[in-house]
Structures are given as C-alpha cells and as structure tokens.
C-alpha positions in Angstrom: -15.9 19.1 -18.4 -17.9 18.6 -21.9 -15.7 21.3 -23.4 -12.4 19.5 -22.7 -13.9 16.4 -23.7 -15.5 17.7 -27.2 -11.6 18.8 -27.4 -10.1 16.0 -26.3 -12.6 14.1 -29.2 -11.4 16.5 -31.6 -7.7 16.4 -31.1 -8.2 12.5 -31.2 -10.2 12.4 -34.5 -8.7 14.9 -36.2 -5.7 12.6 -37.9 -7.2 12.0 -41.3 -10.0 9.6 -40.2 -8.7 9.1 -36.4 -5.8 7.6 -34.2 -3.3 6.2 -36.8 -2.6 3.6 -34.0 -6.4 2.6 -33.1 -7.0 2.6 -37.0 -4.3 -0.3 -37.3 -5.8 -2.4 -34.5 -8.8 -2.4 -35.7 -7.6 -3.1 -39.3 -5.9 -5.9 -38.4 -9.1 -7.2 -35.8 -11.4 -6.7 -39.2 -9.0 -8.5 -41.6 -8.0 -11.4 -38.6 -12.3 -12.1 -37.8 -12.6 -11.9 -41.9 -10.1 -14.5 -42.6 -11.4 -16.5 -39.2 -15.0 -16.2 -40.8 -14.1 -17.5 -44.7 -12.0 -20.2 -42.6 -14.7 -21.4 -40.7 -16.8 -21.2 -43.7 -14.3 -22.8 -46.0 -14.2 -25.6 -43.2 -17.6 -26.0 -42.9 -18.2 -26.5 -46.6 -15.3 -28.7 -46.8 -16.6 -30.7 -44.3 -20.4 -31.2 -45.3 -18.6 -31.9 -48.9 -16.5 -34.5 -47.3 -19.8 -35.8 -45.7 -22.0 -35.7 -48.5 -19.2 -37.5 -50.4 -18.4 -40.2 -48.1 -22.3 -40.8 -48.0 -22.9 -40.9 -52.0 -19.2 -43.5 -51.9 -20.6 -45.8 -49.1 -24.4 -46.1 -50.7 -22.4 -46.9 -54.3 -20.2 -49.6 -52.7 -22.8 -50.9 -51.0 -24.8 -51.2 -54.2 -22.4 -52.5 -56.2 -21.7 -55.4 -53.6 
C-alpha cells in the first residue's frame, strides 16, 4: 500500500513543481489573502489616520473658539 502511494506521490509531483491545477488554486488563495491582508492593512491605517485627524481638527477648533 506505501508503494502505490510513494507512486501515486510521485506521478502527482512530478509536473515541474506539482499539479498544474492545485498550483493555480493555491496561487490565486496566496495572491486573494495577500490583497485581503494589505486591504485590511490599508483600511486600518486609513482609519487610525482618519481618527488621529479628526482628533488634532476638533482640539484646533475648539481652541480657536
């Protein structure tokens, strides 16, 4: 049974770096969770930006007034 699996293995890894089809998935899962990590990211910055701005524009209006 560990022979035809060892050959199974081998027949399945033996395009260039594996399955042309599992190598695509995968592809597109890492480049999909990369762009929804810098998004998030991104967002996040944005948004403590946004914060941080509203924060210094509310304490200048309020001393101006």
């Amino acid at each position: 049974m560990s022979q035809l699996t060892n050959a199974n293995a081998l027949a399945y890894f033996s395009f260039p770096f594996g399955n042309f089809f599992e190598l695509t998935v995968h592809g597109l899962l890492c480049v999909l969770s990369l762009a929804y990590a810098t998004f998030f990211c991104l967002f996040a910055i944005l948004l403590l930006g946004l914060v941080f701005f509203w924060n210094s524009a509310y304490r200048l209006i309020a001393t101006i007034t």
